[in-house]
C-alpha positions in Angstrom: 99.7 107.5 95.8 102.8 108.2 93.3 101.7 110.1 90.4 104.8 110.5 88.1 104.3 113.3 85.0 106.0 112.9 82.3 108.7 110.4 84.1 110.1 107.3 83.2 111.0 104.1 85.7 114.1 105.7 86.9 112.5 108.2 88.1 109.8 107.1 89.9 112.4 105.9 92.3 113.2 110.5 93.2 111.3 109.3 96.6 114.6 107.0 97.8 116.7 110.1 97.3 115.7 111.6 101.1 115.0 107.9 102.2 117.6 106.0 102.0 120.1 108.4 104.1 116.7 108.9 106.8 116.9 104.9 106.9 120.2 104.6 107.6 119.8 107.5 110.4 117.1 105.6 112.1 118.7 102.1 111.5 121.9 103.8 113.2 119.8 105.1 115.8 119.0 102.2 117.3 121.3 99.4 116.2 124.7 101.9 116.1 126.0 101.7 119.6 126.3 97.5 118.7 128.1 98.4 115.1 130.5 100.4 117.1 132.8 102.2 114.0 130.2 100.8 111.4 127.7 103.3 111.7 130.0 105.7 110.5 130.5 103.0 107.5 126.8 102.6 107.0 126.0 106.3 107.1 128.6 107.1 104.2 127.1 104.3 101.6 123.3 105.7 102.4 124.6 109.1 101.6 127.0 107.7 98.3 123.9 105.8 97.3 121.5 109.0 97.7 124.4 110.7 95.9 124.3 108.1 92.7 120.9 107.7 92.7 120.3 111.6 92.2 123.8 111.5 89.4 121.5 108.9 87.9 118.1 111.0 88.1 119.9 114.2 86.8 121.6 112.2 84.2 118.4 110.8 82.9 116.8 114.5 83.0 119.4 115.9 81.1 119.0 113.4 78.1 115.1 114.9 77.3 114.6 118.3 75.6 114.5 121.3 78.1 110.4 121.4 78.0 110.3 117.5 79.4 112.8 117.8 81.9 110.1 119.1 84.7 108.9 115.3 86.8 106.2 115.5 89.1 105.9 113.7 92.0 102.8 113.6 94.2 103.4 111.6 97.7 100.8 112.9 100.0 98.6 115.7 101.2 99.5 117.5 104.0 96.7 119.4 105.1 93.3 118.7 103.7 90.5 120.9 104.9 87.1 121.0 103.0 88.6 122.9 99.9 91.9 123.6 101.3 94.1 121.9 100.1 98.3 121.9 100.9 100.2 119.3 98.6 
């Protein structure tokens, strides 16, 4: 399913970027009106850990020469007719 070029472990991990914060948003939407003011709480740290795990991504990028600095990552087709094919 993942197929990571040229990546390391830390950035196989790109995928939690969008996922964590969607998570939250979901977990918010149906738990939030119990955790009254803590939704609010619990949407900030999925966005501040998006945020560091992307400072984390970039900062492993930027310690590779400029013509290994391209990662990519393969989740899913989404449309897959005969030979057509939309990644």
């Amino acid at each position: 399913m993942d197929d990571v070029i040229g990546g390391s472990a830390r950035e196989q991990y790109v995928w939690l970027i969008p996922a964590i914060p969607l998570g939250a948003a979901a977990f918010n939407l149906f738990v939030g009106r119990r955790l009254a003011r803590w939704g609010g709480i619990v949407g900030s740290v999925a966005v501040a850990l998006s945020f560091a795990g992307s400072a984390l991504i970039v900062f492993a990028l930027f310690q590779r020469s400029a013509e290994h600095r391209l990662v990519t990552q393969h989740l899913f087709d989404w449309i897959s007719v005969g030979r057509f094919d939309v990644g």
